[in-house]
C-alpha positions as MATLAB code, in Angstrom:
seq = 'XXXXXXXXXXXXXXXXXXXXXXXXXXXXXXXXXXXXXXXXXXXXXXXXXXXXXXXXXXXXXXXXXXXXXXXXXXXXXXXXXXXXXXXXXXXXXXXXXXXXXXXXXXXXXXXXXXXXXXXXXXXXXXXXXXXXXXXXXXXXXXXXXXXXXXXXXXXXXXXXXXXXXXXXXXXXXXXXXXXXXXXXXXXXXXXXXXXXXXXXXXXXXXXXXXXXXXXXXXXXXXXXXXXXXXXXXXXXXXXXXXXXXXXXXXXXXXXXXXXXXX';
ca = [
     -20.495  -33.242   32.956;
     -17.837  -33.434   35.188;
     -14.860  -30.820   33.555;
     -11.522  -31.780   34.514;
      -9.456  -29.470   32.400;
      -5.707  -30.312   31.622;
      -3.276  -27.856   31.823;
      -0.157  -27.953   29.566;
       1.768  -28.369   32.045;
       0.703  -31.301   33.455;
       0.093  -32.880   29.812;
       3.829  -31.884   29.142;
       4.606  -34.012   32.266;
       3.059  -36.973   30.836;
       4.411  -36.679   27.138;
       1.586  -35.913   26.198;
       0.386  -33.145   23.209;
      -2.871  -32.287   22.939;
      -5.297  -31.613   19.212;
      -5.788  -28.489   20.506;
      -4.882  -25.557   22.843;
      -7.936  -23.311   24.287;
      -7.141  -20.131   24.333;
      -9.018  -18.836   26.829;
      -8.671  -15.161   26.976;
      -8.753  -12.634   29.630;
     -12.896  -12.204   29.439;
     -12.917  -16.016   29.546;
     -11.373  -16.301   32.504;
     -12.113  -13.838   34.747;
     -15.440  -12.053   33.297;
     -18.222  -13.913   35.668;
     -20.696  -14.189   32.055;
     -17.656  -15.472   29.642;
     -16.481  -18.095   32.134;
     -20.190  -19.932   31.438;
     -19.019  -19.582   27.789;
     -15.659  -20.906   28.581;
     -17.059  -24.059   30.701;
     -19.315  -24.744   27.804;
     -16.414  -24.641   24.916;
     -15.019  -27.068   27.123;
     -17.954  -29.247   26.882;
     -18.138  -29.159   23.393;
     -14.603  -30.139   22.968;
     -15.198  -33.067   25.982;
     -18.488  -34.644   24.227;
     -16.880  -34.840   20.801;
     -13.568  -36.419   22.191;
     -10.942  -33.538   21.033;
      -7.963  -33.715   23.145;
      -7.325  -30.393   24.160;
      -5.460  -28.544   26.780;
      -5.122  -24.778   28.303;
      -2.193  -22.867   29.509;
      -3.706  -22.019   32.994;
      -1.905  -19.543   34.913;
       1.050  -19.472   31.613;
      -1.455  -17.890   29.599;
      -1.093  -13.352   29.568;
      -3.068  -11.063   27.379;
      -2.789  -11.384   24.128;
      -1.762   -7.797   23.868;
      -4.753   -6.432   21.791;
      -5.775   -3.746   23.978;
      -2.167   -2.515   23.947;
      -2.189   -2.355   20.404;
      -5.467   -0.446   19.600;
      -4.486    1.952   22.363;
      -1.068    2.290   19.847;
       1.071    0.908   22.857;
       3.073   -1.103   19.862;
       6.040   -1.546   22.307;
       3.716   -3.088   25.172;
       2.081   -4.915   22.557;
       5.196   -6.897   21.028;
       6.802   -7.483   24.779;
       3.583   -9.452   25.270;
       3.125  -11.026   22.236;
       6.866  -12.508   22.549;
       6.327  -13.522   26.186;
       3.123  -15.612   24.776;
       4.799  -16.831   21.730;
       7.542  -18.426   24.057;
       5.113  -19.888   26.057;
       3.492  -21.413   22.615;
       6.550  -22.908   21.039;
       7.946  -24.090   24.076;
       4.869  -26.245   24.176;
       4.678  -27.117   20.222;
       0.954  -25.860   20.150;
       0.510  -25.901   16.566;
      -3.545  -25.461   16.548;
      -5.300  -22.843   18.825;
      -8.826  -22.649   19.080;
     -10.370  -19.240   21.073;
     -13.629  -18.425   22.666;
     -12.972  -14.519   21.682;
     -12.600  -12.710   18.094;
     -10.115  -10.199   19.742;
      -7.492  -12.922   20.370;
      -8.081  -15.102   17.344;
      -7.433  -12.046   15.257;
      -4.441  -11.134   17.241;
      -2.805  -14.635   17.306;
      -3.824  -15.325   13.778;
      -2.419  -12.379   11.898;
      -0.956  -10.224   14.247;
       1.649  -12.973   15.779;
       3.014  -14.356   12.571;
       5.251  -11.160   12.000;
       6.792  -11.628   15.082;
       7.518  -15.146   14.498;
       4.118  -17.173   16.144;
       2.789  -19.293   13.085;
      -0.480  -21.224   14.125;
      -3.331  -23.077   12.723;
      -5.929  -20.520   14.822;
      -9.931  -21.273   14.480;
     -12.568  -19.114   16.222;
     -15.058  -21.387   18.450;
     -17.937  -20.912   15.935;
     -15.596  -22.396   12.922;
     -14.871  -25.355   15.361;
     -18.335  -25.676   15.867;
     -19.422  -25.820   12.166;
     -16.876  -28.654   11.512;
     -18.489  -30.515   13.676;
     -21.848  -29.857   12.733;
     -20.450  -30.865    9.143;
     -18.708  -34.235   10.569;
     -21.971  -35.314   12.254;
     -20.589  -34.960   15.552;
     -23.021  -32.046   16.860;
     -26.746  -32.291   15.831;
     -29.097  -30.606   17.576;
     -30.858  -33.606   19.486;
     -31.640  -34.038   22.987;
     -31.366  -31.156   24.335;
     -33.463  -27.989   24.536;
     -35.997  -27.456   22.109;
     -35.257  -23.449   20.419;
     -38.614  -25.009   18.523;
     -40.500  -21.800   16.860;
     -38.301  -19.357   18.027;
     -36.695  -16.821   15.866;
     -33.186  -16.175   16.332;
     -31.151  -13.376   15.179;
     -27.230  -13.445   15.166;
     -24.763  -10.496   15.770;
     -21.811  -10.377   13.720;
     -18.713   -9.441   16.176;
     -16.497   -6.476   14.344;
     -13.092   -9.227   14.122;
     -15.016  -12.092   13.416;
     -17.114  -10.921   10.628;
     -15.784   -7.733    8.782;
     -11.857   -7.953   10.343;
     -11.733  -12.000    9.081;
     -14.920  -12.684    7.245;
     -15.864  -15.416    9.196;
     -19.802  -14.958    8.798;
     -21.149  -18.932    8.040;
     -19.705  -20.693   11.101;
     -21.660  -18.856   13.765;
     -25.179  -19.231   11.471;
     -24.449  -22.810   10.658;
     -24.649  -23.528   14.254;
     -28.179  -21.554   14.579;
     -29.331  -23.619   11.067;
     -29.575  -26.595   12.585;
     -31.830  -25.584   15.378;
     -35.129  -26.202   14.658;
     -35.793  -22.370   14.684;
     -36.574  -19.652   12.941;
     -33.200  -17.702   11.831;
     -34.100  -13.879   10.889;
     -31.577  -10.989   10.249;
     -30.884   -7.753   11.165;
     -31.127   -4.794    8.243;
     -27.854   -3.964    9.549;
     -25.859   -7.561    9.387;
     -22.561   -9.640    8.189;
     -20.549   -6.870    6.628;
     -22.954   -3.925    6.955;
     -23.398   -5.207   10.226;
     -23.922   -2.837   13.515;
     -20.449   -2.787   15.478;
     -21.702   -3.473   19.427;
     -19.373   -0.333   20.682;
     -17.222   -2.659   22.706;
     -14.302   -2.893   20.012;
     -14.162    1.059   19.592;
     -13.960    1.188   23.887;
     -17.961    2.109   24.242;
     -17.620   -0.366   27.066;
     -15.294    2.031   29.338;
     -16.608    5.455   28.356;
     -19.254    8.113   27.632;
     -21.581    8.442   24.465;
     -20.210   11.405   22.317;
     -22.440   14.078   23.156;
     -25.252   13.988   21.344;
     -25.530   10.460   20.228;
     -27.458    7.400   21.954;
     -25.520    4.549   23.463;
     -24.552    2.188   20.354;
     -25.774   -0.820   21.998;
     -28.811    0.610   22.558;
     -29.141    1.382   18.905;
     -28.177   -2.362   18.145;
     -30.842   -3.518   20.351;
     -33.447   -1.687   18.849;
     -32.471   -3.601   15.187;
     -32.649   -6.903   17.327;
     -36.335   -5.464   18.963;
     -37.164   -4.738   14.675;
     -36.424   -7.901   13.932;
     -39.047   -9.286   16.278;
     -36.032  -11.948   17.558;
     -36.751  -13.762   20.769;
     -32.812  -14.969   21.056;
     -30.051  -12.626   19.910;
     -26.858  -14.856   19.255;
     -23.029  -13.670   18.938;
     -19.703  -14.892   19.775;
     -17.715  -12.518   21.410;
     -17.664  -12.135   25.538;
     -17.713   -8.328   24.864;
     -20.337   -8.187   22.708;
     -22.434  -10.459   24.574;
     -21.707   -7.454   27.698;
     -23.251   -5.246   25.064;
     -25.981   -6.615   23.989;
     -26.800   -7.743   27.563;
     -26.531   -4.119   28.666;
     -28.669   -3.167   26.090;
     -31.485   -5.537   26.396;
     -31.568   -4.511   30.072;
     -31.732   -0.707   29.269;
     -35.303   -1.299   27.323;
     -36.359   -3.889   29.479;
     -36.618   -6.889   27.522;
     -35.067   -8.851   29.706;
     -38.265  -11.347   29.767;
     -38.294  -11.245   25.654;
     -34.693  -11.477   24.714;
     -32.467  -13.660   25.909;
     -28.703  -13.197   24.742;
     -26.257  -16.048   24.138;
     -23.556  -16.956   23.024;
     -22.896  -20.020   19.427;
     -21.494  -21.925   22.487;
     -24.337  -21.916   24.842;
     -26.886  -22.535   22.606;
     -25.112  -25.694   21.207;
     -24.951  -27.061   24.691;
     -28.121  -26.653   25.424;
     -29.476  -27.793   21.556;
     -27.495  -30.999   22.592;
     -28.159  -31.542   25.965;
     -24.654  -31.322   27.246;
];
């Protein structure tokens, strides 16, 4: 599929507004693993016929990593610079690739004055599973295989989204199994508490390595999630016991592509 992504700044040009904005996020676009995520969200989005558009080079940080690190100042200067960006553009309905900026711009932006329909990836996905528009036909067969899905920290527990991302492993003709630890018990990867940039506390085992070993217990051949830092994580992990050859981690987005041939 040939992906010829708009910009909307050259939609703007036209008079044009798209359904959607893609948020892409900063793991999307520069994190070598996300951007296959990213290029298959945009596939998804091409094959059902959404009209959608991203900001390109207008689009910053959401300002998420300046807020957990309690940089509140840093945090609002970016949010505001975004939020201009947003409105100057009308985007009324975002849909993003990562839980850390679809919990941002969905309920840390309102209070400074961003209001916006925003939908995580897997939510977009289950709509269209439920519309008819995605189905599971075509493309590779996950046939007999027994899947296992990681719930990412702001997706599940921080907004309680824990159906979309299963609905689109449910159609599969697969075997879906959980973790003891999952939905809103569930396992946090590390990468949301800044495991990804430090040390373990002395002694304790790297938490991804622990989360692996409840995806090896569950006897899962795929791990799903839907997070670019979780699926760092979890890659990380699987590499450290070498089960590269046995587990395979992917992301909702990737495995719809391939489940429809896209």
């Amino acid at each position: 599929m040939d992906l010829k992504i708009p910009t909307m700044a050259e939609l703007a040009a036209e008079g044009k507004e798209p359904e959607i904005l893609f948020w892409v996020g900063c793991a999307g676009s520069f994190d070598e693993r996300a951007q296959k995520i990213t290029r298959d969200i945009c596939k998804i989005l091409q094959h059902v016929g959404i009209s959608y558009a991203v900001l390109g080079t207008e689009e910053s940080c959401t300002g998420d990593p300046a807020k957990r690190a309690g940089n509140e100042f840093l945090f609002q200067m970016m949010a505001m610079n975004n939020i201009a960006v947003l409105d100057g553009y009308n985007i009324k309905k975002i849909v993003t690739g990562c839980p850390h900026c679809f919990n941002t711009i969905k309920n840390e932006y309102p209070g400074l004055g961003g209001n916006y329909e925003v939908i995580h990836h897997s939510q977009l996905i289950q709509q269209l599973i439920d519309e008819g528009k995605l189905k599971a036909e075509g493309g590779e067969s996950f046939k007999g295989k027994k899947i296992t899905f990681h719930d990412p920290c702001y997706l599940g527990r921080g907004n309680s989204v824990y159906e979309a991302p299963r609905a689109a492993l449910e159609i599969l003709d697969a075997e879906l199994v959980e973790m003891k630890r999952c939905r809103s018990s569930g396992l946090c990867c590390g990468a949301g508490g800044g495991q990804m940039f430090k040390e373990p506390e002395a002694g304790r085992k790297d938490i991804n390595i622990e989360r692996i070993e409840d995806v090896i217990e569950s006897k899962a051949q795929v791990v799903a999630s839907a997070c670019p830092f979780c699926m760092t994580m979890l890659t990380d992990g699987v590499k450290h016991q070498n089960k590269e050859q046995e587990i395979k981690v992917l992301d909702i987005a990737e495995i719809t592509v391939r489940a429809n041939g896209l």
